[in-house]
N, C-alpha and C positions, 0 to 999 in steps of 0.2 A: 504493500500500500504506500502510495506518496505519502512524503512527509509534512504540515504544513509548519509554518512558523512566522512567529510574532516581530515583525519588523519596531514596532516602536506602540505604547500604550500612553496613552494622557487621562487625564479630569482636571475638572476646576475645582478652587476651592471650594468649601463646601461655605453656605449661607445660610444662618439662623432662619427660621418661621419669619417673613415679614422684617428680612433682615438687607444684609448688602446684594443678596440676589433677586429681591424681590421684585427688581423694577425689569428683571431680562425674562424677556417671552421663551419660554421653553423652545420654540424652533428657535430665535435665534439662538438662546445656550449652546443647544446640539451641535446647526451651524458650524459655530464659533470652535467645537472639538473636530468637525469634519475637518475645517481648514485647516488645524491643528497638524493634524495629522500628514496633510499633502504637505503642508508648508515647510511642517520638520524631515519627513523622510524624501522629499524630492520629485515625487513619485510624481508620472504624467497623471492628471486627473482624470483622463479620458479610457485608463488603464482601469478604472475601480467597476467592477463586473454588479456587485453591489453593495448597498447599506442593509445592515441588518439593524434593528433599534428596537430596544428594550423601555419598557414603559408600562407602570402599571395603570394609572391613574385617567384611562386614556376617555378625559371628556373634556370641556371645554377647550379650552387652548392646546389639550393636548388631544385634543379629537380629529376625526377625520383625515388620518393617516397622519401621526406625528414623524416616523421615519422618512417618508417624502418631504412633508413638511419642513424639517430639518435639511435635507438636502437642496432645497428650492431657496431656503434661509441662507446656504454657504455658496462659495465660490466655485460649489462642483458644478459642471456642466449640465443640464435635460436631462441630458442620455443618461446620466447614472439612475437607474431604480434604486428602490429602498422595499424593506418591510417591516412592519410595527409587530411587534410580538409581546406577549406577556405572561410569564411563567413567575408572575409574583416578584418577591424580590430576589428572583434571580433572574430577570428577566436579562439583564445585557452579558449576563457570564452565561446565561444559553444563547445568546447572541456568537458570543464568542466560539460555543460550540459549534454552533450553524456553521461560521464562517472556516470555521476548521475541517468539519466533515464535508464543505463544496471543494475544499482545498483537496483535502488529504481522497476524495472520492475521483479529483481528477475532471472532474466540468469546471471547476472557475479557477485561475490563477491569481487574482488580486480582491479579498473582498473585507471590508470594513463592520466590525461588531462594534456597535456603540449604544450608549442608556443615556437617556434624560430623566428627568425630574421636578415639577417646580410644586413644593408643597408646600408654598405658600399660595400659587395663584390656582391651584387644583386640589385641594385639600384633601388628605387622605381618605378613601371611600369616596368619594364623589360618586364613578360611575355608580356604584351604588345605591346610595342616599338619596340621590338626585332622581333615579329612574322610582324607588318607591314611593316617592312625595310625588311625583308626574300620574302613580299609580300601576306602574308599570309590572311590580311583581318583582319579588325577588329572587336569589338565585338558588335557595333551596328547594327541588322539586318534590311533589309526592314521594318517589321511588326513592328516592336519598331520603325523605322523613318515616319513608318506612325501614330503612336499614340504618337509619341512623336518629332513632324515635326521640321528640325534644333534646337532642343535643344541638348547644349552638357553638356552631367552627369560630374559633376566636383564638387569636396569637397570644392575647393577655392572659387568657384562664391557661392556656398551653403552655406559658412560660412561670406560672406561679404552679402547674403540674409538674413541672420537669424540677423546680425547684422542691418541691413534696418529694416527689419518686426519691431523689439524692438526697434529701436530707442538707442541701445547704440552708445556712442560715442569712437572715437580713443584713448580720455585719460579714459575713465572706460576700455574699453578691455586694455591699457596698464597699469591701476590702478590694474586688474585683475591676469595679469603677472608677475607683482613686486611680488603681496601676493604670488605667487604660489613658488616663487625664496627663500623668506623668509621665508617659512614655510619649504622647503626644504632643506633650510640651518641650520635651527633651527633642525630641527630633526635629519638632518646627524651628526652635532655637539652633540647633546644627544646622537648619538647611537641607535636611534630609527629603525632603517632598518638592525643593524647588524645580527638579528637574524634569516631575509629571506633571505639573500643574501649569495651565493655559490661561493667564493672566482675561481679566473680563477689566472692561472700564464700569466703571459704578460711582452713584455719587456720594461723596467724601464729606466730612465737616468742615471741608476748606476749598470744594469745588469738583471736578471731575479726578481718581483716579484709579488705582489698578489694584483689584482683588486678586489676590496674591496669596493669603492665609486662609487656612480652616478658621471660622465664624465660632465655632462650638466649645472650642478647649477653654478648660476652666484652669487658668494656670494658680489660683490658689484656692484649688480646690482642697480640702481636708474631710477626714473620715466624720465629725462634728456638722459640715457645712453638709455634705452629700448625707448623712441621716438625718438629717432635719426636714429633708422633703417626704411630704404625705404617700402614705401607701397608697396604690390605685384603688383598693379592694380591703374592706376589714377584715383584719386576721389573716391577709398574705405576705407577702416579702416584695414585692414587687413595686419599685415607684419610679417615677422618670429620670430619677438622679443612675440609678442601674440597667436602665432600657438605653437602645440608642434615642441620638436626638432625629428631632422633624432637622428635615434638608432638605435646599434647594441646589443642583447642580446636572453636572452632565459630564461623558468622559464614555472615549472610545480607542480602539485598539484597531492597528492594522495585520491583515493576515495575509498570510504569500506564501507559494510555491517555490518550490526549489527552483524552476524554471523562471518562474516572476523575481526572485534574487538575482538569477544573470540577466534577465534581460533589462531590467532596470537598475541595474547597477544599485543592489542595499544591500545594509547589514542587518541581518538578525539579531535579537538578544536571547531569545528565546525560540526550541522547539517544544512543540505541543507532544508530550509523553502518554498523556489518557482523557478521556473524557466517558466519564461514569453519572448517572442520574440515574435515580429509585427515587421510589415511593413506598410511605409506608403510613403507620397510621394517623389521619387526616384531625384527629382529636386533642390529642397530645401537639400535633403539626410537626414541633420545632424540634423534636427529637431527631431528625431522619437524618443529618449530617454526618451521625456516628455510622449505622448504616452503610451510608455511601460512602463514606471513607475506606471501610471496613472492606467491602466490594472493591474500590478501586485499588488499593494494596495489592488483594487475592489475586486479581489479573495481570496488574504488572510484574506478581513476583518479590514486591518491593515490603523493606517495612518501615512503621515508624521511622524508625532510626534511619532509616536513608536520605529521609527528608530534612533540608536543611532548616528551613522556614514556612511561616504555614498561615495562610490568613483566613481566619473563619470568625465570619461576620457577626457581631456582636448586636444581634436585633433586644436580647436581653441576656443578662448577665450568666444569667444559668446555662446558656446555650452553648457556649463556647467554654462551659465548665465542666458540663457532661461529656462535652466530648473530650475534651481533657482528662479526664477520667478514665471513659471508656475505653480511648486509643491509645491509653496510657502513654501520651506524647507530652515535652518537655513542655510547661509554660514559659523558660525562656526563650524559647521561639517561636510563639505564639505572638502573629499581631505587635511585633516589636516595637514599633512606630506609636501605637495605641488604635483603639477601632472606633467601630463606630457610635461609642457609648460618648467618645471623646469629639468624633471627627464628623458624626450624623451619617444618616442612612438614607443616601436621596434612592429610596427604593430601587425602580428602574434602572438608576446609575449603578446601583452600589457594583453589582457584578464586574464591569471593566473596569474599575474605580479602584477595586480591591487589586485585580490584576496588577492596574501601573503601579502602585504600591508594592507588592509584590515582588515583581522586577526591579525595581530598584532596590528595595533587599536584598534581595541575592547577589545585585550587580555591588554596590557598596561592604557585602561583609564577605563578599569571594563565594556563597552559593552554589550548589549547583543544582539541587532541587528543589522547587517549591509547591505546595501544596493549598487551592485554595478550594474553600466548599461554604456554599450556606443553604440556610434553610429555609424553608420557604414557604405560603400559603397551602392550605392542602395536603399537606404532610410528605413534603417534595424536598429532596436537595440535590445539588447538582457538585463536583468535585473535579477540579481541572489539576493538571499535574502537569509542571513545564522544566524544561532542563535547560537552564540560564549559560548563553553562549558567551561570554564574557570577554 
């Protein structure tokens, strides 16, 4: 089978609720990561076979094909197609698979995975919310409430489950959050993120300038300050101070053929080593990452310990604890940067998002494997494995 591999990954910073991203239209964001992309690797625009884009939230602004959308927003040509996808918050890291299996399957040699987001101007559940106030009906069927009688699918009851099943307690998921705060400030203060992130102009206290920083990191955050915020739920563990934060952003990846390296002259950072999705149970949700990790090992042979660095997505605290647990894999390689309890989950984005993060791990501490997986609505997670060309 062809090989495909990841020419270069970007995102923008990430933007509080009603923050510094607030005033950028979700196609131009994406746009703005498309051009990114051509403008860093070189690449003829007319070469890109297509967009693939990730997006949960896909109504207002971000309706009526926000992948086209996005593409009509940037400097790529007509001729490029797109598609709008959504596998939850893994929607642009199945993007990324898309774009790997047209690669690695041998029909396309240049194709673009990227996610948007803007949850400020689309607020989370929209599609939703909106279509049952319209009266539209919701999306739990007969058939699903007969195999699944009064239960209602929810990440928050899932994430205060998985917090029960393991037995953590409110000060470890908030002992979990500090680190994520701390490693996030640590790194932004290094400079560590400057070289994924695709500056936006935004307006400033002093006029127009250049979003540059994650919005989210609490750089004196302490374990007093993060317990002091209200439980979502009486009698569970769970509150916003240990969940990721609301974000706004966007961030995508390019993928190429062995063939699309010589003919346009680029360098890879990265090949694509596996690409693993399961499903499991829809209740719980967030558990499935363990799972699919679990499966993508088995198949490539590989363990834990091969893996140098591993980014898995911190939608709540416990999530990336169980798997910590289960895979019996190091926390200091975990999300070294900090995630998204620190840096915010622009849903749709997180998936490529997490990538160029990722990759510069590996590229910055000499890497050669990394490991990223999340989890997702549904009780879905998807697991990419990439071997940093350095």
């Amino acid at each position: 089978m062809a090989e495909a591999y990841i020419v270069d990954a970007v995102r923008t910073a990430g933007g509080r609720r009603g923050g510094k991203l607030a005033g950028w239209h979700p196609a131009d964001m994406g746009g703005q990561v498309l051009d990114a992309l051509v403008d860093r690797s070189g690449i003829d625009p007319e070469a890109i076979e297509d967009v693939i884009m990730g997006c949960v939230g896909m109504a207002g602004e971000q309706s009526f094909h926000i992948g086209r959308n996005c593409v009509l927003a940037s400097k790529l040509p007509e001729s490029v197609p797109a598609v709008s996808i959504d596998r939850q918050c893994g929607s642009s890291q199945q993007s990324l698979h898309f774009a790997a299996q047209a690669v690695m399957s041998g029909t396309m040699d240049v194709v673009i995975a990227a996610g948007v987001e803007s949850m400020t101007r689309v607020p989370m559940g929209s599609p939703t919310v909106l279509a049952m106030k319209a009266g539209l009906g919701g999306p739990k069927s007969p058939k699903m409430e007969e195999r699944y009688p009064g239960i209602q699918f929810s990440q928050f009851m899932g994430a205060e489950m998985i917090a029960e099943k393991y037995q953590f307690t409110r000060e470890e998921l908030d002992a979990f959050a500090l680190e994520s705060h701390k490693r996030a400030a640590k790194a932004t203060q290094a400079g560590a993120f400057n070289n994924e992130i695709v500056p936006l102009e935004v307006e400033g206290d002093d006029g127009k300038e250049m979003h540059t920083t994650d919005e989210g990191i609490r750089y004196d955050a302490t374990m007093e300050s993060i317990g002091s915020v209200k439980l979502l739920q009486e009698g569970g563990r769970i509150t916003a101070a240990n969940a990721s934060q609301i974000c706004d952003g966007a961030s995508g990846a390019l993928i190429v053929s062995e063939e699309a390296l010589k003919r346009y002259n680029l360098t890879p950072v990265a090949r694509i080593h596996n690409l693993t999705i399961t499903g499991g149970d829809p209740v719980i949700m967030l558990e499935e990452p363990i799972g699919a990790t679990q499966r993508a090992l088995k198949k490539t042979g590989m363990k834990i310990e091969d893996i140098d660095f591993y980014e898995v997505n911190e939608a709540f605290a416990p999530v990336p604890m169980a798997w910590l647990k289960m895979i019996g894999a190091d926390h200091a390689r975990l999300n070294v940067n900090g995630g998204a309890i620190a840096l915010g989950h622009p849903l749709g984005a997180s998936g490529t998002k997490l990538m160029a993060t990722l990759l510069n791990v590996l590229k910055n501490n000499g890497g050669r494997y990394g490991l990223q997986t999340m989890c997702e609505g549904g009780g879905l997670a998807n697991v990419t494995i990439v071997e940093a060309l350095n």
